[in-house]
N, C-alpha and C positions, 0 to 999 in steps of 0.2 A: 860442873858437878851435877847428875842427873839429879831429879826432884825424887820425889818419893813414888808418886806417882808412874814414873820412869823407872823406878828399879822395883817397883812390882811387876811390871811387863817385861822386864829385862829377868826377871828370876820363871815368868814364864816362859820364855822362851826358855832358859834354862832348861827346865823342866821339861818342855816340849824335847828338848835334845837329849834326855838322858832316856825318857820315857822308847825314843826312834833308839837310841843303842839298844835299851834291854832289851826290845820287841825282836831286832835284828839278829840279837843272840841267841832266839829261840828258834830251835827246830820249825821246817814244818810242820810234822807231828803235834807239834806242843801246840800249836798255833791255828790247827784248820778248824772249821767249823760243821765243815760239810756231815759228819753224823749228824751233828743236831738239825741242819738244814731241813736232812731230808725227812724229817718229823712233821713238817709244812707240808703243806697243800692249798695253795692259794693257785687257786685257777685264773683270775687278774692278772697274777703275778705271772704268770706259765705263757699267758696269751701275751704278753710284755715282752716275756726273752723269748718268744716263737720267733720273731721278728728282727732280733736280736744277732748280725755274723759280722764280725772285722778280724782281721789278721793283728798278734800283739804277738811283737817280738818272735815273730817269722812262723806263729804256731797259727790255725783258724779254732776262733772261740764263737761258738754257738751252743745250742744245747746239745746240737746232733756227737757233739765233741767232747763236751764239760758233762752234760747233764744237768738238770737244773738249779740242784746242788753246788755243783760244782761251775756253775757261771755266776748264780749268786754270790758265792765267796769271791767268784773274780773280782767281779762287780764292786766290794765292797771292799778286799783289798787296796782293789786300787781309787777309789772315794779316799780310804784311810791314806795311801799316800798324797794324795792330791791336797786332804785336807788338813794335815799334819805339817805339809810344808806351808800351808796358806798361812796355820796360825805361827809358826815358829819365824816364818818371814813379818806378818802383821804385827806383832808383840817387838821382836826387835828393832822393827823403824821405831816404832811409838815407845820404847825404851833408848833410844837414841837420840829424842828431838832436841836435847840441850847436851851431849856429848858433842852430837856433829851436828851444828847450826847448820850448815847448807845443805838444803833437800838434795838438790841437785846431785853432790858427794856421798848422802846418805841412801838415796834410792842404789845406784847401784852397789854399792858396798853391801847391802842388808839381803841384796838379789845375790852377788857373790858368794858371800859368804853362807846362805846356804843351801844354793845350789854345791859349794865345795862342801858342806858336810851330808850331801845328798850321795854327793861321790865316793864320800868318806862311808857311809852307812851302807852303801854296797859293795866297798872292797870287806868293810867287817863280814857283812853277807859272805863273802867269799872265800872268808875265814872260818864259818860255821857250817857244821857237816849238814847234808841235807838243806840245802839256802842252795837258790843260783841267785847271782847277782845280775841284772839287765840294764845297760845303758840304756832302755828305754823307760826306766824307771825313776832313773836323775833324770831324763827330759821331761816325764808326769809330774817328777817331784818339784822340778824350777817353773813352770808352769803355774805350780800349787802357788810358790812362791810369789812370782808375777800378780796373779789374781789377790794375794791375801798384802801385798804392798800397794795393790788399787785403792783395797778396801782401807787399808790405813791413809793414803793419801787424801780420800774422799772425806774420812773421819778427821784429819786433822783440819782441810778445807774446812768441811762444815761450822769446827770450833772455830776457826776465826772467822769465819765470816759471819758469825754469831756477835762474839766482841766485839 
């Protein structure tokens, strides 16, 4: 029976999953930033993405490409995925620790599972008009996951090696 403690993380992650559906069911459109971006002018910021060229998902993204606007939002799109799997993977180990006693079974189940609603959140993608869905985006998003089951592992470490 998880603790109390354990189904408050367990309801964020919750949260975390319902928050990735609605977002997925919003248009681009509804979603982009880039008007208001381009109301900025941070010339730090400009000398940052001058620098700034890799290939994603077979397109090349730099400014010469995006504009600065529009690499900004890249940028922070994909942060938002990265960092949305980190916590919905983080929150579900550490809502899990007394469900499934062994780490061992609990690490990759919590990487599984949502990495599959990573996959799941882009076939929704694929269901909404104006959305492309990218298999490079469940490998950012399992990724997110990876990194934010470190952080949970290191946080439960920490606690007991406390007690």
């Amino acid at each position: 029976m998880p603790t109390r403690r354990e189904k408050i993380f367990l309801g964020l992650a919750l949260g975390m999953m319902v928050i990735l559906f609605i977002s997925s069911a919003m248009t681009y459109q509804q979603q982009t930033i880039v008007p208001e971006l381009k109301h900025f002018n941070w010339a730090w910021w400009h000398q940052v993405l001058d620098h700034i060229k890799f290939d994603y998902a077979g397109r090349t993204m730099s400014v010469a490409t995006q504009g600065y606007a529009g690499m900004t939002e890249f940028l922070i799109r994909k942060l938002a995925h990265f960092g949305s799997y980190f916590l919905l993977a983080g929150f579900g180990y550490l809502g899990l620790l007394s469900v499934i006693p062994f780490w061992g079974f609990r690490v990759p189940l919590t990487w599984l599972a949502a990495t599959g609603y990573a996959a799941l959140d882009e076939f929704h993608q694929l269901l909404t008009s104006g959305r492309s869905p990218m298999i490079q985006d469940v490998m950012l998003d399992s990724c997110g996951a990876i990194a934010g089951l470190l952080v949970a592992l290191l946080i439960v470490g920490l606690h007991h090696h406390r007690q």
